[in-house]
C-alpha positions as a printed Julia matrix, in Angstrom:
228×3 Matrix{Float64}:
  0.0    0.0     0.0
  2.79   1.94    0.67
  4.62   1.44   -2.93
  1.07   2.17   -4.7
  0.33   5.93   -2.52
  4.19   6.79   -3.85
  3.24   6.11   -7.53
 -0.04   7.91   -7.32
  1.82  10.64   -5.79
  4.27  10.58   -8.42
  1.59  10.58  -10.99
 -0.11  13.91   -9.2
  3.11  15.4    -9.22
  3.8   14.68  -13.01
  0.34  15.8   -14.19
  1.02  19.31  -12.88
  3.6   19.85  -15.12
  3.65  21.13  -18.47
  3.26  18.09  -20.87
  5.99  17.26  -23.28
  4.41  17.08  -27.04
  6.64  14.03  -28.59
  3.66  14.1   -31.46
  4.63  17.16  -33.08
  7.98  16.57  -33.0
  9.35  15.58  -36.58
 11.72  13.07  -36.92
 15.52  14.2   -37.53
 17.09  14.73  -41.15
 17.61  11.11  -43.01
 16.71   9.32  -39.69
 16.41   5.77  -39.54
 16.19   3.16  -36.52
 19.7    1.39  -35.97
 19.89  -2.09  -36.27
 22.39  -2.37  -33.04
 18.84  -1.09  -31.21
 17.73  -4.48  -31.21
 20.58  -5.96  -29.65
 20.16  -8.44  -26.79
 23.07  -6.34  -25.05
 21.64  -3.16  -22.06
 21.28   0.33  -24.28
 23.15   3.13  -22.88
 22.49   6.42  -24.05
 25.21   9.47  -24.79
 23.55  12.79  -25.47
 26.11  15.4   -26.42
 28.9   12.89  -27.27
 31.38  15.75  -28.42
 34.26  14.6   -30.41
 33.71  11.25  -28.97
 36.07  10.96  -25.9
 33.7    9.14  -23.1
 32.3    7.25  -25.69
 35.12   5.69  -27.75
 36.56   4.97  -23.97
 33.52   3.55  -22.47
 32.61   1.36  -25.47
 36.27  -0.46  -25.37
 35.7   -0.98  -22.01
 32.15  -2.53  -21.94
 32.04  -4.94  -24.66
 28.75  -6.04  -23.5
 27.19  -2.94  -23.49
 25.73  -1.36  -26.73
 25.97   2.64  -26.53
 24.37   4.86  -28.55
 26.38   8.21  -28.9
 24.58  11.3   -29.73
 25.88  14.47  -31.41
 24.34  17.46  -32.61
 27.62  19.71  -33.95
 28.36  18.79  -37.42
 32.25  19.09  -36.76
 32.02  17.38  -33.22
 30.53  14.75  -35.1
 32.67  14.41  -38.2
 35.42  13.99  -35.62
 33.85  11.73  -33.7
 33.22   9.26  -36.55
 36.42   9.89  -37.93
 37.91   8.28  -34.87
 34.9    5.66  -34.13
 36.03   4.41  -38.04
 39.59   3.73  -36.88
 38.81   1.87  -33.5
 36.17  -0.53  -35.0
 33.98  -1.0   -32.32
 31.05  -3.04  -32.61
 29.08  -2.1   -29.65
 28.83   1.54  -30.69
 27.03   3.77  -32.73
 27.58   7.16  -33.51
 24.72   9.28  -34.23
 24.37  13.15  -35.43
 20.94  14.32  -34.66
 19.41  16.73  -31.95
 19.38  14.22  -29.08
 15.5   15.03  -28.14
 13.95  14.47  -31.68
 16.01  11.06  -32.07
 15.17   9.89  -28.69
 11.62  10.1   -29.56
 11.35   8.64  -32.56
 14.13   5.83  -32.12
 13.55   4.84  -28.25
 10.95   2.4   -26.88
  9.62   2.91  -23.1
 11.23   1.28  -20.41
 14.83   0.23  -22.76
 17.67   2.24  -21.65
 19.63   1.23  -18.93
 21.57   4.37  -18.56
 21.75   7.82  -19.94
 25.27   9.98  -20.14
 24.42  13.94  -19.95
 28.4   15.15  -19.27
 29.1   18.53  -19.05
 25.92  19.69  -20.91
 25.39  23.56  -21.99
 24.71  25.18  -18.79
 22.35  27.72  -20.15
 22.55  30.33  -17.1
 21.05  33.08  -19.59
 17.97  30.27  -20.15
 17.47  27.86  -17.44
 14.08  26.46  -18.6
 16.02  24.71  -21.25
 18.32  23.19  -18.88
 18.0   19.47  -19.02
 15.94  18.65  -15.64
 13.71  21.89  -16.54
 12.13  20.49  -19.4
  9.48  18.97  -20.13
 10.9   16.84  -22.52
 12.76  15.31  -19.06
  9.81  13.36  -18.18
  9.49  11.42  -21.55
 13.32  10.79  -21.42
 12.6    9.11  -18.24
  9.69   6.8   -19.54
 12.87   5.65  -21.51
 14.9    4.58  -18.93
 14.3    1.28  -17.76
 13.78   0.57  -13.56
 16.52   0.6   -11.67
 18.27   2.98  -14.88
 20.28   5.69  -14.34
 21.01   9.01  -15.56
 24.54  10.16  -15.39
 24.98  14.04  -15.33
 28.34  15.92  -14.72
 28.87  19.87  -14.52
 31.81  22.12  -13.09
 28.99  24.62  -12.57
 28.03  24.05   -9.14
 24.77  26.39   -9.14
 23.42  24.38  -12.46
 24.29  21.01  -10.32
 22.7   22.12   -7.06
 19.39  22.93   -9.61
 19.31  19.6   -11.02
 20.1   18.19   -8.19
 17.16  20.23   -6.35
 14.49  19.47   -9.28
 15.59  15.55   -9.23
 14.74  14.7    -5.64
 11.44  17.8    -5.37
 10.45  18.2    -8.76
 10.84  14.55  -10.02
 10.8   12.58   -6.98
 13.99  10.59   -7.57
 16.69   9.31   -5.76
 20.1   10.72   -6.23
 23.18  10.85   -5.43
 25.73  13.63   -5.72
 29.94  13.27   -5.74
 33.05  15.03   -6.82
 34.52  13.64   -9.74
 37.84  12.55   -9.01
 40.89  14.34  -10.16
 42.24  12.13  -11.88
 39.25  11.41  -14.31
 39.4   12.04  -18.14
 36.07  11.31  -19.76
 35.5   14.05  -22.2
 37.79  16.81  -23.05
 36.27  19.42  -21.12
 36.43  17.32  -18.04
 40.29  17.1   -18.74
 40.4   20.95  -18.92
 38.26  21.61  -15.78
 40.59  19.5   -13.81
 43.57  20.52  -15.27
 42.95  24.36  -14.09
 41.97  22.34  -10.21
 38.09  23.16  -11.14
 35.83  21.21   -8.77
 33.37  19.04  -10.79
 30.46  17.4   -10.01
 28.46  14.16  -11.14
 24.63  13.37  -10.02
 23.54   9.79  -10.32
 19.33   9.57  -10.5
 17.58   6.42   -9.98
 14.22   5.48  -11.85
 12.63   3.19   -8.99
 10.21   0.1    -9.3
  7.12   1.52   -9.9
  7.94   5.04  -10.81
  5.52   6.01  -13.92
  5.15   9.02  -16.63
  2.44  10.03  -19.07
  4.44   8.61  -21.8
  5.26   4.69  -20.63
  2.79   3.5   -23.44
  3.63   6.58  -25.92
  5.73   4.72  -28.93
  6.47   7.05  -32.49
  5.36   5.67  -35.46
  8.46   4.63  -36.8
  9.13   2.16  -33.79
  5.65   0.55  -34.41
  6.19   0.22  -37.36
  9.56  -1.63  -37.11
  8.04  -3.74  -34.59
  5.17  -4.94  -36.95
């Protein structure tokens, strides 16, 4: 009884927000479904893969892990493939695209086991589009499978404090909140941060058994029809 008055809570909270529209959202430019999506391997999710540093490093590292890696800058992403070409590695797949129209027309509910958001645009001048301010969050969570996790890092410590704020009140999640280590080397602006002694931060959030969003039953067109 206990577990069932936390969903429905979680429910009233969602249904006060602003609803995300994934309907009117066109797919991207020369988009099509990857194959590697219907690997038997757990999907992990890049969004704002850069020039490909985390995920060239965390691909060679989990071979039994398939990771999709998205970019939206056109030279990012030439560079990125450039280098994904040379290393040949099976379990990854580079994609350019804006991250929030692919992950609605590619991504079934309840499929990714974890989601990478490192060192994101911090947009101080326009918080609402900050990652755990948008609507859009909510459908990006009917994504994530129970027991997923999103991964975000920031050396901004008021935009981590925010997310970190809207995670546990706004979204009723679990999180928890570190320093990332001196010595780490994910992405290239991680490098630089902790090269000039920068403090940066990671957030781990938790979907939980039972959590639920408007969109757990919400599937594009183009994944029905692939599923036909």
């Amino acid at each position: 009884m206990k577990n069932q008055n936390i969903t429905n809570e979680i429910k009233i909270s969602h249904q006060k927000k602003r609803a995300f529209q994934p309907g009117k959202l066109s797919p991207p430019r020369n988009f099509s479904i990857p194959a590697a999506l219907d690997s038997t391997k757990p999907l992990v999710l890049e969004i704002g893969a850069g020039k490909g540093m985390h995920a060239l490093s965390f691909a060679a590292a989990h071979p039994n892990q398939q990771l999709v890696a998205i970019e939206r800058t056109r030279n990012k992403f030439e560079a990125f493939v450039k280098l994904a070409q040379q290393r040949k590695l099976a379990n990854l797949v580079p994609v350019h695209a804006d991250a929030i129209a692919w992950t609605v027309h590619a991504l079934s509910p309840n499929n990714v086991a974890r989601i990478y958001i490192l060192y994101p645009n911090p947009e101080q001048n326009n918080p609402n589009q900050q990652w755990l301010n948008m609507p859009f969050f909510e459908f990006l969570l009917s994504r994530l499978e129970e027991g997923g996790q999103i991964i975000l890092a920031t050396n901004i410590e008021s935009y981590m404090d925010n997310a970190e704020h809207k995670a546990i009140t706004g979204w009723q999640l679990p999180t928890s909140r570190i320093q990332v280590p001196q010595d780490s080397q994910r992405t290239h602006f991680e490098v630089k941060y902790l090269a000039r002694n920068e403090i940066c931060w990671q957030l781990t959030i938790t979907k939980p058994k039972g959590y639920s969003t408007r969109f757990d039953d919400w599937k594009a067109k183009s994944i029905e029809h692939t599923q036909l």
